[in-house]
C-alpha positions as CSV (number, residue, x, y, z in Angstrom):
1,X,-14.5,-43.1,29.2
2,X,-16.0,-44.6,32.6
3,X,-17.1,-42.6,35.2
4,X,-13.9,-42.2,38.1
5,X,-15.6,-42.3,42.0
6,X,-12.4,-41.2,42.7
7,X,-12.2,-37.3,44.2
8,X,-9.2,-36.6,42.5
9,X,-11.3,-35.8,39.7
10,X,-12.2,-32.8,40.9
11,X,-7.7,-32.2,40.9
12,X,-7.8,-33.2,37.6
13,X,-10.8,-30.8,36.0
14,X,-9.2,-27.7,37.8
15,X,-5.9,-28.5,36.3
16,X,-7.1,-29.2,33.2
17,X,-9.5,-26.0,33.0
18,X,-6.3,-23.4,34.1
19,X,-4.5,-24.9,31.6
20,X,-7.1,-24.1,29.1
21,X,-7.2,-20.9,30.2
22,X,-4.1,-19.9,30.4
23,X,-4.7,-18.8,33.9
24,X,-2.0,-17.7,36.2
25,X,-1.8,-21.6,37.4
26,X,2.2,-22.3,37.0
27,X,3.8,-26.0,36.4
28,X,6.2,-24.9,38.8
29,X,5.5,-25.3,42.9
30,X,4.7,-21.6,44.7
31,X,5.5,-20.6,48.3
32,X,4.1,-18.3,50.4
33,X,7.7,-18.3,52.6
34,X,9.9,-17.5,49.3
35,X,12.7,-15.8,50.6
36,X,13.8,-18.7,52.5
37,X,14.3,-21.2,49.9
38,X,15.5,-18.8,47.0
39,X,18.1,-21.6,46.3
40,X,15.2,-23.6,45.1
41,X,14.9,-21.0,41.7
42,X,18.2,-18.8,41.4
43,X,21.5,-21.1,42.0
44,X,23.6,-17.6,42.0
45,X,22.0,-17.9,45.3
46,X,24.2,-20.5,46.4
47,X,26.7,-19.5,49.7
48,X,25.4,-16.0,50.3
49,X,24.3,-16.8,53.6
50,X,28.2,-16.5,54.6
51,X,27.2,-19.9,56.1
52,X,26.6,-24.0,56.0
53,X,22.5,-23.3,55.7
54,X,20.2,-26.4,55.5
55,X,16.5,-25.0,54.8
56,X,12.9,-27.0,54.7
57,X,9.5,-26.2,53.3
58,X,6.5,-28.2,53.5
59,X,3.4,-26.8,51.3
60,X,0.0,-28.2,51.5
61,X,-2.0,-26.5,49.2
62,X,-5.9,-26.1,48.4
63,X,-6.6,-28.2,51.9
64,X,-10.1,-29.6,51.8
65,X,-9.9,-30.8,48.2
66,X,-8.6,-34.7,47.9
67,X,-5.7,-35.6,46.0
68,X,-4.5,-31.4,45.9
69,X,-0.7,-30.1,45.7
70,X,1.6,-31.4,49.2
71,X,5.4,-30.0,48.1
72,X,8.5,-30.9,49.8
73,X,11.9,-28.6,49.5
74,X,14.8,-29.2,51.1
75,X,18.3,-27.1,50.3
76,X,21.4,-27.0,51.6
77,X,24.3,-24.6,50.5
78,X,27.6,-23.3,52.1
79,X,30.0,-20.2,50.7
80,X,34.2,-21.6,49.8
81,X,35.3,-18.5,51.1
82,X,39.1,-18.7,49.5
83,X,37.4,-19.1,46.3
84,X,34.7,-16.7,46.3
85,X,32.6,-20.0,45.8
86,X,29.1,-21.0,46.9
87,X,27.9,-24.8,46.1
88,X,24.7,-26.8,47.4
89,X,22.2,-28.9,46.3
90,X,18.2,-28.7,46.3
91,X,15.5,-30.9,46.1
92,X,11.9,-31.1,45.4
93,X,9.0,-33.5,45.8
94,X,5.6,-32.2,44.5
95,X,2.6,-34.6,44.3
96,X,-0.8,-33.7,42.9
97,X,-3.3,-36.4,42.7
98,X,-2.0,-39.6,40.7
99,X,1.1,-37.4,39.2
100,X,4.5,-37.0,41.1
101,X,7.5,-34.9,40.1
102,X,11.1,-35.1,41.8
103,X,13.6,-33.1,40.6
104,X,17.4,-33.3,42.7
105,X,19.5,-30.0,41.5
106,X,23.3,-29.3,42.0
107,X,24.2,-25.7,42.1
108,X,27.7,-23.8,41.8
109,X,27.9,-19.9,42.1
110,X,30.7,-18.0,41.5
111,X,30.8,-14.0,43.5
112,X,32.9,-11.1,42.1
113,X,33.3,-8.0,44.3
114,X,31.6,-4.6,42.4
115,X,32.4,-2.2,45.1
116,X,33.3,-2.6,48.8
117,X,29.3,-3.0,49.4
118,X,27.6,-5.1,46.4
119,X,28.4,-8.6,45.2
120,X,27.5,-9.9,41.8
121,X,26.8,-13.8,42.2
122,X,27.0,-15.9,38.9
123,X,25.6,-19.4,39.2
124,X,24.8,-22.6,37.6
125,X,22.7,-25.6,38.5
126,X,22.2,-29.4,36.7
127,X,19.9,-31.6,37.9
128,X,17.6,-35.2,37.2
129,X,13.9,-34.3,36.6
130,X,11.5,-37.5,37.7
131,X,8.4,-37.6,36.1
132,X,5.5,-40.4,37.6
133,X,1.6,-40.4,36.2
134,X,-0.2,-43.4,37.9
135,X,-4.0,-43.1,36.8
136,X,-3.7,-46.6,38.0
137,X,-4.5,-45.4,41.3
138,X,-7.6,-43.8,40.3
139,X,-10.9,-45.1,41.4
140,X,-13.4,-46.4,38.2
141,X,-16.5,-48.0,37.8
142,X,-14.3,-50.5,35.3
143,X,-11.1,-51.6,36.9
144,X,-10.1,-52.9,33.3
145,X,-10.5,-49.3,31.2
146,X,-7.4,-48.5,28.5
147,X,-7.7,-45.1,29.2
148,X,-7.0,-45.0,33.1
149,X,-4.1,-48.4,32.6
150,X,-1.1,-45.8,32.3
151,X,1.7,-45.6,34.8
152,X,4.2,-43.3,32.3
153,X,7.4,-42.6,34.5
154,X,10.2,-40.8,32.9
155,X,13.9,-39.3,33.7
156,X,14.9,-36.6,32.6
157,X,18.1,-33.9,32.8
158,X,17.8,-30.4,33.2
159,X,20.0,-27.5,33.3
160,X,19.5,-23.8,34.9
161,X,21.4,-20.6,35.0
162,X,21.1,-17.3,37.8
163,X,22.0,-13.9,38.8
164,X,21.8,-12.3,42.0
165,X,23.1,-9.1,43.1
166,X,23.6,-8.2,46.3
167,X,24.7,-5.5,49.5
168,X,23.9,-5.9,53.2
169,X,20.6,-4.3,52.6
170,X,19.2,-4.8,49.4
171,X,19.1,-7.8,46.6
172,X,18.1,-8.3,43.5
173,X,18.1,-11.8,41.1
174,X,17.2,-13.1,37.9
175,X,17.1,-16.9,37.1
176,X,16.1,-19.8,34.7
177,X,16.7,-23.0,36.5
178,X,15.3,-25.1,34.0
179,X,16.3,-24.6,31.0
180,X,15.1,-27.7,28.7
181,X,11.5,-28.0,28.2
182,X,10.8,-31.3,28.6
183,X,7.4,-33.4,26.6
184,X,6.1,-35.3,29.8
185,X,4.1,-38.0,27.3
186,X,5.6,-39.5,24.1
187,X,2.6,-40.6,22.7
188,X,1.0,-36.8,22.0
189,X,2.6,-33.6,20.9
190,X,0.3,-30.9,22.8
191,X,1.1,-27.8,24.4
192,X,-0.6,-29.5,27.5
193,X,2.1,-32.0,27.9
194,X,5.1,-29.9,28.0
195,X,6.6,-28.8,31.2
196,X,7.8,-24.9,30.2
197,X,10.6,-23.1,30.6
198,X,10.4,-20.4,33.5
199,X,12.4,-17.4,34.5
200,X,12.3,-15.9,37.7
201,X,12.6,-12.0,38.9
202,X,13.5,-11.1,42.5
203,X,14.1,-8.3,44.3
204,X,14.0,-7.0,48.1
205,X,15.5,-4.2,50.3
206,X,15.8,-3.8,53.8
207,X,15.1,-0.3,55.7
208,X,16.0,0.5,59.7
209,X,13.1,2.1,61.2
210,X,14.7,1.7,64.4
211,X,17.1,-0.4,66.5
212,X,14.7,-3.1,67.4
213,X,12.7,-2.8,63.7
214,X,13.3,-3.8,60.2
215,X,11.2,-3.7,57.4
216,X,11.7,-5.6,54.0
217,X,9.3,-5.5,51.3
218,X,9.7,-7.9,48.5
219,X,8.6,-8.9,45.0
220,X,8.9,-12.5,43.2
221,X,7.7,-12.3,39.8
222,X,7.3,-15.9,37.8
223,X,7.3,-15.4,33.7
224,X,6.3,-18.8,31.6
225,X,4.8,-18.8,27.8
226,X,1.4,-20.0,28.1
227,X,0.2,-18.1,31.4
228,X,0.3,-14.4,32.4
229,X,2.8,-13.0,35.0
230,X,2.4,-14.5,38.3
231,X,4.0,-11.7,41.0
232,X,4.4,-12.1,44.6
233,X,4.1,-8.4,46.9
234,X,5.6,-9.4,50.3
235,X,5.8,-6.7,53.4
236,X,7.9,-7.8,56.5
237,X,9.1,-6.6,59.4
238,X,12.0,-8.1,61.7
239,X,11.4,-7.4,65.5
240,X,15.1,-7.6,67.7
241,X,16.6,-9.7,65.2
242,X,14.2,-12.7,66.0
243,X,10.9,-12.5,64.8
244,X,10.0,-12.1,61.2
245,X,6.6,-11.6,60.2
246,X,4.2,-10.0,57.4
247,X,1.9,-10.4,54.6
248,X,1.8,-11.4,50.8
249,X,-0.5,-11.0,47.9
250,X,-0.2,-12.8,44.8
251,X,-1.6,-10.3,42.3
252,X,-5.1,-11.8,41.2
253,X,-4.9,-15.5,42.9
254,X,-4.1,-15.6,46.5
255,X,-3.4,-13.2,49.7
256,X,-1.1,-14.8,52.6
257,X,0.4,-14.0,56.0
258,X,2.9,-15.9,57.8
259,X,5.2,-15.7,60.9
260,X,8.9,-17.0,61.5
261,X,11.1,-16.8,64.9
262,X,14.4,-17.2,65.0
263,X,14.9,-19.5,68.3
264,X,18.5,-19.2,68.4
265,X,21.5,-17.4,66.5
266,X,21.3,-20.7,64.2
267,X,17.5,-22.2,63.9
268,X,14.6,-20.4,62.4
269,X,10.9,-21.7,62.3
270,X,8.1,-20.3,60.7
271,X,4.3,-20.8,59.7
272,X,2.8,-19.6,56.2
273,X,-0.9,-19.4,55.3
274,X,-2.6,-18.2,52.3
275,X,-6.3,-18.0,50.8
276,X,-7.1,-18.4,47.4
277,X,-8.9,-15.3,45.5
278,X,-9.0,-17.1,42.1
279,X,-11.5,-19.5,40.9
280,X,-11.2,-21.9,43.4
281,X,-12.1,-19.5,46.4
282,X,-14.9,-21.2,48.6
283,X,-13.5,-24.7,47.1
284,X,-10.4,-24.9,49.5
285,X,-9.6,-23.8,52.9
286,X,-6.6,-22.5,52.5
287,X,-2.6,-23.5,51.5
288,X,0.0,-24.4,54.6
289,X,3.3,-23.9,54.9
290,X,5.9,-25.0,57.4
291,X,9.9,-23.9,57.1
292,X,12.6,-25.0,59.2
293,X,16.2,-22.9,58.5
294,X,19.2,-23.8,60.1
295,X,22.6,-22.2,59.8
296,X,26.0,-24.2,60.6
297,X,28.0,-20.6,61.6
298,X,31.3,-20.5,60.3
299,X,33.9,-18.4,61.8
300,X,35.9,-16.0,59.7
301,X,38.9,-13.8,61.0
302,X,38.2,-14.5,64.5
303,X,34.7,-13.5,65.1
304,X,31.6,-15.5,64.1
305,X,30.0,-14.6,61.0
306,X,25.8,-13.8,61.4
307,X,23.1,-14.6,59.6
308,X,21.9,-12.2,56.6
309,X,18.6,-11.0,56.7
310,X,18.1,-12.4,53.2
């Protein structure tokens, strides 16, 4: 194998080596900002926000390191009220060096009443998985080398399934929104290659400490063969229904902070940031997050319906 001049070798060795591992590295994108794009894992998600929400996160991850993690999310959901309905669709663009990944999901939730408080949510999502390795683009002493000649692009369908249960102060969820694991090159049969199947745990509850404070602490746990639990401890507080901000730590790889304001009853913009603590501390300077929310309000029985706080 030539020697590659290209810095996206360094990418490519750190991927490799968590693999090996069986680190806490996940196939899957992570966000510091979560519990805005919850659409993206658990499609029972779908039309809780008791209005048309359209929400955006950019992720650039491991900055200072060429050819690292940039993720793009975008949802968009919106309840059927006189069906107890909630539909949407999600989409993700996640690029690390010479590999690209799309996948475009459709989601449908179904809600049944429990008690005059808590809503069960029952959802479903299908979507296209894209699947792009270019080593073509890779830098190499020898233009013409075999090994680096692959572009492999492939297309694949995928299908999830979620539940999320839910009051006016508390959720919890549980999801698998891809179920198929999928063998990303023909030509080999090892673990490596797959893309595995995940299942998600959320949960959150929010507390009055007084009329212009809430808090809300939060867990997000990721569970995929191959790698140990990945969890997510988030504490945040909501100032006069405007500002949201608060701290994370992702149990043994990375501590974050971020800040969100809500400008108006409808638009919500926030910053994330977080600092590796696993292997590749001093390496990176850090992962960046922006999030854009915005909420159509719909108006139900003559008022206008606000915002959850999750």
């Amino acid at each position: 194998m030539k020697i590659i001049r290209n810095k996206y070798l360094i990418v490519v060795i750190i991927v490799f080596a968590l693999y090996i591992k069986q680190s806490s590295a996940q196939q899957e994108p992570l966000f510091t900002q979560y519990m805005f794009n919850t659409l993206i894992v658990n499609p029972a998600y779908a039309g809780t926000r008791d209005a048309l929400n359209i929400n955006t996160l950019t992720r650039y991850q491991w900055v200072g390191v060429e050819g690292a993690p940039k993720t793009y999310s975008l949802g968009l959901h919106t309840p059927l009220y006189q069906k107890n309905v909630g539909v949407g669709f999600t989409f993700i663009n996640d690029n690390t060096g010479p590999i690209s990944t799309n996948y475009l999901g459709l989601n449908y939730a179904y809600r049944i009443k429990i008690n005059k408080k808590l809503t069960l949510s029952m959802g479903l999502k299908g979507g296209i998985h894209w699947y792009n390795s270019n080593l073509t683009s890779l830098e190499t002493t020898d233009p013409t080398d075999p090994e680096f000649q692959l572009n492999e692009k492939q297309t694949n369908p995928n299908f999830g399934i979620g539940l999320y249960l839910f009051s006016d102060s508390y959720y919890v969820g549980f999801s698998s929104p891809k179920l198929f694991e999928l063998t990303i090159d023909s030509e080999t049969s090892s673990s490596l290659n797959e893309l595995k199947r995940h299942y998600y745990l959320i949960g959150g509850y929010v507390y009055n400490v007084n009329p212009k404070l809430d808090f809300k602490p939060s867990v997000f746990t990721r569970i995929v063969s191959g790698a140990p639990i990945s969890t997510d401890l988030t504490l945040q507080f909501y100032y006069d229904k405007m500002i949201w901000f608060g701290a994370m730590y992702r149990i043994g790889d990375a501590i974050g902070a971020f800040f969100d304001i809500r400008l108006n009853k409808q638009l919500t913009i926030g910053y994330g940031y977080d600092y590796s603590l696993n292997a590749l501390i001093g390496l990176n300077s850090g992962s960046h997050e922006i999030m854009l929310s915005y909420d159509f309000n719909k108006i139900k029985a003559g008022k206008v319906i606000s915002p959850r706080y999750f």
